[in-house]
C-alpha positions in Angstrom: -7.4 -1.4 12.5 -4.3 0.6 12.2 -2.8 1.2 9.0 -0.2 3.0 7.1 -0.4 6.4 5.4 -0.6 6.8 1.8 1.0 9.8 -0.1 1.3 10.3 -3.2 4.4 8.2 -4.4 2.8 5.5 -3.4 2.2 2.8 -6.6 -2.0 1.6 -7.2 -3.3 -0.3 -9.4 -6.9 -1.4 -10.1 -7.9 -5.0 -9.4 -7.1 -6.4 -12.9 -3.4 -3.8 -12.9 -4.5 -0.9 -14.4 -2.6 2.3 -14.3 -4.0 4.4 -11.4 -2.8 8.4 -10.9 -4.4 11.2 -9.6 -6.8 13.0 -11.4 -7.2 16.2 -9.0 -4.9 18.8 -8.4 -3.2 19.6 -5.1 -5.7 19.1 -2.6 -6.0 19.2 1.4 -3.1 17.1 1.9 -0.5 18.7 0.4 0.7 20.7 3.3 1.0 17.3 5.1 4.0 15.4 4.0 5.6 11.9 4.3 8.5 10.8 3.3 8.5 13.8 1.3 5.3 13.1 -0.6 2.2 15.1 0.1 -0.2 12.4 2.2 -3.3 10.9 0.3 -6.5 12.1 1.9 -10.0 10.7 1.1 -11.8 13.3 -1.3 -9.0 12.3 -4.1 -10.0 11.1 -7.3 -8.4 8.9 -9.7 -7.7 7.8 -13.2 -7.7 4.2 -14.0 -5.7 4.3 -17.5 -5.1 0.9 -19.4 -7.2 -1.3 -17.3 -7.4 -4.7 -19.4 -10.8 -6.0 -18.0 -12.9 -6.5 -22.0 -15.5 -3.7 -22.3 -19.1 -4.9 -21.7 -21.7 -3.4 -21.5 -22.1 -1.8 -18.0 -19.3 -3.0 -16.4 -15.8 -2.5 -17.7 -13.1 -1.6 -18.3 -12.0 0.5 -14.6 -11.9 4.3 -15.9 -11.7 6.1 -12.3 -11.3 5.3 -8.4 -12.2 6.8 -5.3 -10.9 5.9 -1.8 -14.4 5.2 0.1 -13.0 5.9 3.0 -10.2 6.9 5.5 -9.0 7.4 9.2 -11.5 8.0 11.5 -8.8 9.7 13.8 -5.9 11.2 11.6 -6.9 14.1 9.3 -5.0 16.5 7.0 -6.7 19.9 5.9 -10.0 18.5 7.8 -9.9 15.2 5.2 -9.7 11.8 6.8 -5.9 10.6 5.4 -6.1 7.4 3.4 -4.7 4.2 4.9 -3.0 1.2 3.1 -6.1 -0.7 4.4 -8.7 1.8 3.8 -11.8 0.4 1.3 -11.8 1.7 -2.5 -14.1 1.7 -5.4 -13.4 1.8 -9.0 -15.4 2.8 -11.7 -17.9 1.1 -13.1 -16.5 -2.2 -11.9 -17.0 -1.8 -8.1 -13.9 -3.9 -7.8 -10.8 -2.2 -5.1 -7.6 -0.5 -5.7 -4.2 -2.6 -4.8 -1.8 -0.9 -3.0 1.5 -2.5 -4.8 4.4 -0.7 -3.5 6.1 2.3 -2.1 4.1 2.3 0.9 5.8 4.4 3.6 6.8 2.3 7.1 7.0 5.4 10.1 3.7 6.7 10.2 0.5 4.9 10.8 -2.8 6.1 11.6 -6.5 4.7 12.6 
C-alpha cells in the first residue's frame, strides 16, 4: 500500500513516546530531499532516548529502532525510502515506532 515519504524532520516516537532521533550520520538519502529534508531510507538507525516503559529484565526500556523495512519501488542511494506505513522495530521491546507529525503530503511511494 502506498504511503508517504519520511525525511528527516519528520517527529517519531517509540510505542510508549520516547524520544526517537537518528543515530547515524548522513547516509544514502541525503542527496534526496523533501520538503527540504534529506528523505529517511531503510538502513537508518535510531536512538530511543527517555522511553518510560520500567526496566525489566529483558525487555525494557526502548533504547534503539530500526525501520524493518521500506518501498519496494522508490529508492534513494540504492536504499528502499521509508514510508509512513512502513513496519519498525525497537529495541529490546519489539514494539513499533509512531509516526506523530510533520509527515510531508506531495510525495508518496510503494
Amino acid at each position: 500500500m502506498p504511503g508517504y515519504l519520511l525525511h528527516a524532520g519528520t517527529t517519531v516516537a517509540c510505542a510508549h513516546t520516547g524520544e526517537v532521533t537518528p543515530a547515524t550520520g548522513p547516509g544514502p538519502g541525503t542527496r534526496v530531499k523533501v520538503g527540504g529534508f534529506p528523505v529517511t531510507v531503510a538502513t537508518d538507525m535510531y536512538t530511543v532516548r527517555h522511553c518510560p516503559l520500567p526496566a525489566q529484565p529483558g525487555t525494557g526500556p526502548c533504547v534503539s529502532a530500526l525501520w524493518a523495512k521500506g518501498a519496494s519501488r522508490v529508492l534513494a542511494g540504492g536504499v528502499p525510502v521509508v514510508l509512513s506505513d512502513s513496519p519498525s522495530v525497537c529495541t529490546p521491546t519489539g514494539t513499533p515506532l509512531t509516526v506523530q507529525v510533520a509527515v510531508q503530503r506531495r510525495v508518496r511511494g510503494v
